[in-house]
C-alpha positions as CSV (number, residue, x, y, z in Angstrom):
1,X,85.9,7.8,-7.8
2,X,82.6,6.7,-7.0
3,X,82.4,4.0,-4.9
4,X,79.5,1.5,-3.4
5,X,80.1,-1.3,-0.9
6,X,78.3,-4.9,-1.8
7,X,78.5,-8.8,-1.7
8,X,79.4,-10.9,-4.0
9,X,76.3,-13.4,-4.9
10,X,77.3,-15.6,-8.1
11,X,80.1,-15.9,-10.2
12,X,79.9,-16.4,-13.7
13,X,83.3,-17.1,-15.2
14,X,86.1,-14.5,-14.9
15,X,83.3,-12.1,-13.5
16,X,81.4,-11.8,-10.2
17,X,78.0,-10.3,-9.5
18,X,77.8,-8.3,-6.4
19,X,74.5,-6.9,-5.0
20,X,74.7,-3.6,-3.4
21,X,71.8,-2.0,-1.7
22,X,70.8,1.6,-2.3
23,X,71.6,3.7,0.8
24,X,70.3,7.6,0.5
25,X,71.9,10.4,2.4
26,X,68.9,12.1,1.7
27,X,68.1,13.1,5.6
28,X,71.4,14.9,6.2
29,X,71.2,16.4,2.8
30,X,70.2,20.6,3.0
31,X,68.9,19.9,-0.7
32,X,66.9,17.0,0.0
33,X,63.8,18.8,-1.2
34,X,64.7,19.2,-4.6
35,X,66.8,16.0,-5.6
36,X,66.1,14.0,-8.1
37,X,68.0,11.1,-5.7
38,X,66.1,11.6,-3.3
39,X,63.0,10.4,-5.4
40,X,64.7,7.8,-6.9
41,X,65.8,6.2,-3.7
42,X,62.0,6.6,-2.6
43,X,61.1,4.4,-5.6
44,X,63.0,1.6,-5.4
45,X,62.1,1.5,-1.4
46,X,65.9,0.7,-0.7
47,X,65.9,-2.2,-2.9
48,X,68.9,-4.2,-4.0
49,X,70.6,-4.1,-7.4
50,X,73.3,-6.5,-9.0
51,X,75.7,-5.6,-11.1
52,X,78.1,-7.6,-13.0
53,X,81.8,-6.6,-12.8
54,X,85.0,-8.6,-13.9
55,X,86.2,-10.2,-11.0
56,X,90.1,-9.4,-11.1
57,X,90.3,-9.7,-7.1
58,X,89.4,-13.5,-7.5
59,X,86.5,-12.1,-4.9
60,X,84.3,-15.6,-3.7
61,X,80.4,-15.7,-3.1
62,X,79.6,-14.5,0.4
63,X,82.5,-11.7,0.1
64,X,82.2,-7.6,1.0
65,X,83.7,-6.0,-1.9
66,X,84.3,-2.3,-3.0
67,X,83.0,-1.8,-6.3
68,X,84.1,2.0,-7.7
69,X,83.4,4.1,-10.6
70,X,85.3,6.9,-12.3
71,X,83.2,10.4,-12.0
72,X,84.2,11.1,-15.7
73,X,82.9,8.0,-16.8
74,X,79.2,8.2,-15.0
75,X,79.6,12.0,-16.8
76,X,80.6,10.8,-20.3
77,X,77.7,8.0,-20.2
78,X,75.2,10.5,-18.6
79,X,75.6,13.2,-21.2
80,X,75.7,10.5,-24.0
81,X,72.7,9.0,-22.9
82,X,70.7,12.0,-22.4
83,X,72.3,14.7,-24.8
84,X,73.0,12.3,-28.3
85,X,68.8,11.8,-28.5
86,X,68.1,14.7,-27.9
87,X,70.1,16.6,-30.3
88,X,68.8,13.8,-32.9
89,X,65.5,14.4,-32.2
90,X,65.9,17.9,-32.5
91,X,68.2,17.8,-35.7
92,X,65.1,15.6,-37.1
93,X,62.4,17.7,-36.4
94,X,64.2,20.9,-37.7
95,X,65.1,19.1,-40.9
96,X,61.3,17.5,-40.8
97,X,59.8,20.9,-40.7
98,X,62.2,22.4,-43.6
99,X,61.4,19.5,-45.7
100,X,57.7,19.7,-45.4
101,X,56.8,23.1,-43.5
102,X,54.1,20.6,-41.4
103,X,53.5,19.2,-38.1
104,X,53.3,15.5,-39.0
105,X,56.5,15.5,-40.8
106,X,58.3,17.7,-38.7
107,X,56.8,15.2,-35.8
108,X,58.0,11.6,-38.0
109,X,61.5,13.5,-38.5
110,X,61.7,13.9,-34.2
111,X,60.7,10.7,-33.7
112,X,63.1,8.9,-36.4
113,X,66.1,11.3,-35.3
114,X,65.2,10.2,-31.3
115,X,65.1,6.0,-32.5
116,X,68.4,7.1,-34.6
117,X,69.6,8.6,-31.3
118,X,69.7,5.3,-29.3
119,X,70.3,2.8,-32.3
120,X,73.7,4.9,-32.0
121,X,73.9,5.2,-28.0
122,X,73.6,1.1,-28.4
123,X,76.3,0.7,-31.1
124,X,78.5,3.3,-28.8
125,X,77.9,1.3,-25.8
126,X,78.8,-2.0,-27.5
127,X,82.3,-1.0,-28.7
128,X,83.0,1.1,-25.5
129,X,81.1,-0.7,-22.3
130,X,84.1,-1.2,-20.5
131,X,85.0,2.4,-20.1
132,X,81.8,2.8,-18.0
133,X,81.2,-0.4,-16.0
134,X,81.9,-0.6,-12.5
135,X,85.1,-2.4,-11.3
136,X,86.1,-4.0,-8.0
137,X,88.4,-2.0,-6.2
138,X,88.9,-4.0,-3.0
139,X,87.8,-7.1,-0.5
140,X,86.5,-5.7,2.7
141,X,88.8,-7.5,5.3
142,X,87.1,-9.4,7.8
143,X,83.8,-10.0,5.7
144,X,84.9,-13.8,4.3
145,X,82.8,-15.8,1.6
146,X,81.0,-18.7,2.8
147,X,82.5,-21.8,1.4
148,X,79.6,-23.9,1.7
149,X,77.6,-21.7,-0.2
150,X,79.1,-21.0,-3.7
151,X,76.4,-21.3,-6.2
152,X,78.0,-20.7,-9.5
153,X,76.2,-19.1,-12.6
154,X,77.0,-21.4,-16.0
């Protein structure tokens, strides 16, 4: 498992949104150099991100959660996001090129077999998105909600 400490900002229903902040292990890293990580984290400056989980913990605003993630999931979505396209967009071009033998059909055949490729990654995700969505795993002890500040999302 994966796993990412945050706080609990809003809650929407049966689910909570919990901002985590991006911490990089970059310096103590020996392949620092050469991550793709690395840059990422450089980007975003250390910036926060919320995600929205089901809230199963009955976790309040104000609260340090655990929030965790199965590696095979994050694999699965990785290699479905990237991989499925690709492969389309390939497919099309090959069968653009046989069709035609030119460049601008080979080239409308990549380009519909790459919008064909996320059409289905977003049909895929719809039917399966709780298979890859973080859950909360635990409530940090120690690290109450604030009662007096509960804003609640409608």
């Amino acid at each position: 498992m994966i796993t990412e400490n945050g706080r609990v900002v809003a809650i929407d229903g049966e689910r909570a949104w919990v901002q985590t902040i991006r911490n990089s292990a970059c310096q103590s890293c020996a392949a620092r150099h050469g991550c793709g990580q690395r840059a990422l984290a450089g980007v975003t400056g250390g910036r926060a991100n919320q995600v929205l989980v089901a809230n199963e913990l009955d976790a309040r605003v104000g609260d340090e959660v655990t929030l965790a993630i199965d590696e095979a999931a994050l694999l699965r979505a990785s290699l479905l996001v990237y991989a499925v396209p690709l492969l389309l967009m390939v497919t099309g071009a090959v069968l653009g090129h046989g069709a035609g033998g030119q460049d601008l059909v080979a080239i409308a055949g990549a380009l519909t077999g790459l919008a064909g490729g996320f059409m289905l990654i977003r049909w895929l995700q719809r039917r399966s998105a709780h298979r890859y969505e973080p859950r909360l795993i635990r409530i940090v002890p120690g690290m109450g909600g604030d009662v007096s500040a509960n804003p609640t999302v409608s």
